[in-house]
C-alpha positions as a Markdown table, in Angstrom:
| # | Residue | x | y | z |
|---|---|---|---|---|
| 1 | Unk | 256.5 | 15.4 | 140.5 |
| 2 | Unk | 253.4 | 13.1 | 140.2 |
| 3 | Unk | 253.4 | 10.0 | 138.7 |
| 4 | Unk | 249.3 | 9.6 | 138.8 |
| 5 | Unk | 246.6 | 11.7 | 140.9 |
| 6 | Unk | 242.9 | 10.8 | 140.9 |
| 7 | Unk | 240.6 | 13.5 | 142.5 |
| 8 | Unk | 237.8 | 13.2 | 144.4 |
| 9 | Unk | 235.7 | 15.8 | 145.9 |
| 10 | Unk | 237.1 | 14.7 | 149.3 |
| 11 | Unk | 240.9 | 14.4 | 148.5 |
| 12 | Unk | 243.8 | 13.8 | 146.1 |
| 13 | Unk | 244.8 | 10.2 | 145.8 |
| 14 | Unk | 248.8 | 10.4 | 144.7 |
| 15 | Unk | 251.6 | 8.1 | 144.0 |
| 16 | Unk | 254.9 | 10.2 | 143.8 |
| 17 | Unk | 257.6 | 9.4 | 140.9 |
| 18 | Unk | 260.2 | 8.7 | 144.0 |
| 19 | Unk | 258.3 | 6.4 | 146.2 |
| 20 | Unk | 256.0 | 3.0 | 145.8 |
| 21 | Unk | 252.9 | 3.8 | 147.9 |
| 22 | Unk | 249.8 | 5.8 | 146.4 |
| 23 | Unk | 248.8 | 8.2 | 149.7 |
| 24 | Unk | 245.6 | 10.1 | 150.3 |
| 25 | Unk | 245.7 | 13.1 | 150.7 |
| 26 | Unk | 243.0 | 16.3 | 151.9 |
| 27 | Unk | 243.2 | 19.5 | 152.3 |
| 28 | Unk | 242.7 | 19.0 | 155.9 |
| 29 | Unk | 246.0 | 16.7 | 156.3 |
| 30 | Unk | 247.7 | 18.9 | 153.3 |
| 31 | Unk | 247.6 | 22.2 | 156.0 |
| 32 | Unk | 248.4 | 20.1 | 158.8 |
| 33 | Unk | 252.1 | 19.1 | 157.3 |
| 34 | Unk | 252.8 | 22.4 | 156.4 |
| 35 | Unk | 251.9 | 23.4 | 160.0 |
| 36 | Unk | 254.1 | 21.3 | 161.0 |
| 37 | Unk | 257.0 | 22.4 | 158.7 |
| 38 | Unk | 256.5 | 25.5 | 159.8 |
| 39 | Unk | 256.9 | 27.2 | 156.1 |
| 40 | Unk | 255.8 | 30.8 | 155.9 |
| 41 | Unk | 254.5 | 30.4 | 153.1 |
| 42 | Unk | 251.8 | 27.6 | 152.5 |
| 43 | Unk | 249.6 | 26.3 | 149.7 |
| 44 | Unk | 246.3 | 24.9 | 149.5 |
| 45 | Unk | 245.9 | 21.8 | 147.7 |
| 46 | Unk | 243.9 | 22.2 | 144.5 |
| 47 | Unk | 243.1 | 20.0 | 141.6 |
| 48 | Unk | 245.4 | 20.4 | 138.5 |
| 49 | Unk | 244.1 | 19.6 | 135.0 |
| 50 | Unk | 246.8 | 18.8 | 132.5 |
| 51 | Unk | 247.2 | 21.9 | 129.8 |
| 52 | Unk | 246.5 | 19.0 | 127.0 |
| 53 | Unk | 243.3 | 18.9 | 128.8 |
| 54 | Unk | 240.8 | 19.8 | 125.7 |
| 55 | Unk | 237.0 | 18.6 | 127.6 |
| 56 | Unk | 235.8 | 22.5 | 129.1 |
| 57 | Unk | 233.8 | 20.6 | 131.9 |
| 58 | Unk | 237.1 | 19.2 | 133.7 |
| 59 | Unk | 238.2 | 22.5 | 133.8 |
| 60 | Unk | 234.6 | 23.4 | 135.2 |
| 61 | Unk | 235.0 | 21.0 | 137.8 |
| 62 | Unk | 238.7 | 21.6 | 138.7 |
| 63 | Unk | 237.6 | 25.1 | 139.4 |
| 64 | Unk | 234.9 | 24.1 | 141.9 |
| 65 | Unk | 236.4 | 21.6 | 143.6 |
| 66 | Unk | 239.3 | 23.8 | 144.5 |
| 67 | Unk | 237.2 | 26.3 | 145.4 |
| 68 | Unk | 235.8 | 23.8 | 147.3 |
| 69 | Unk | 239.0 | 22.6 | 148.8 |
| 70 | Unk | 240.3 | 26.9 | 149.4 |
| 71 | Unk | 237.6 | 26.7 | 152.1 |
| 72 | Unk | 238.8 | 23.7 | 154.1 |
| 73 | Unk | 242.2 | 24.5 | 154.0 |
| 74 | Unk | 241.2 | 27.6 | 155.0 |
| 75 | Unk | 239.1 | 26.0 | 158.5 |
| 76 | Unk | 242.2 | 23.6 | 159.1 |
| 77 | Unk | 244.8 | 26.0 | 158.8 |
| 78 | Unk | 246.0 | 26.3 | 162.6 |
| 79 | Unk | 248.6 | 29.0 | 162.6 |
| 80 | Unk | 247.1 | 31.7 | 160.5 |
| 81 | Unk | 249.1 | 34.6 | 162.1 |
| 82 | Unk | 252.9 | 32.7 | 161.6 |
| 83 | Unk | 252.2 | 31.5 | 158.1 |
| 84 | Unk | 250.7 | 32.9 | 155.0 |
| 85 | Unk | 248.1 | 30.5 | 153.2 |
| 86 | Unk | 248.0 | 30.9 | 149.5 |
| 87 | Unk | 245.8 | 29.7 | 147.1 |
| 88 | Unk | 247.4 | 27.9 | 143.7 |
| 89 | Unk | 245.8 | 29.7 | 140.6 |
| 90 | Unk | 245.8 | 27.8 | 137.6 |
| 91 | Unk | 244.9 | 29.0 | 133.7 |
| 92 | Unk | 244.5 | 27.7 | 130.1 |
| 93 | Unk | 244.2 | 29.6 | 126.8 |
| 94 | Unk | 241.7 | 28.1 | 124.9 |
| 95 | Unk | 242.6 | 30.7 | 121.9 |
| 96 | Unk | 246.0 | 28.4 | 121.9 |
| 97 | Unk | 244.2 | 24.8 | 121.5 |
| 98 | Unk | 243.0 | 23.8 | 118.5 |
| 99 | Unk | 239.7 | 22.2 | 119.2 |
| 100 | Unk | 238.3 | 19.5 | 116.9 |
């Protein structure tokens, strides 16, 4: 689990809840480890908005910059026919937040 993210439209910067260091992370280097791991199943890295989220335009921009992101995983992934890439879909109910 995350402790704090900051996106960018180049990469994720991350500090996990178990370790010290903040690490950057792209969706380049995110395919590479899980070449590496050799998972058959792998995930793109995408940009989560929290569900208490209430501004539209974050969700807006989420959307595109994963979008974004889909396409360079996509062009770094190296072992296409060993391991499945998969993209992270997320979704809100705005019919569930009360907007003010």
């Amino acid at each position: 689990m995350l402790a704090t993210a900051t996106q960018r439209w180049y990469s994720s910067r991350c500090t996990a809840q178990h370790t010290l260091p903040q690490m950057l992370l792209t969706p380049e280097e995110s395919i590479a480890i899980q070449n590496q791991l050799g998972a058959d199943i792998i995930m793109a890295l995408d940009d989560v908005v929290p569900s208490t989220q209430l501004v539209p335009e974050r969700f807006e921009e989420a959307t595109h910059r994963t979008t974004r992101w889909i396409d360079r995983c996509i062009a770094a992934h190296a072992r296409p026919t060993e391991q499945s890439l998969f993209a992270i879909i997320q979704a809100r109910s705005l019919g569930l937040v009360a907007l003010s």
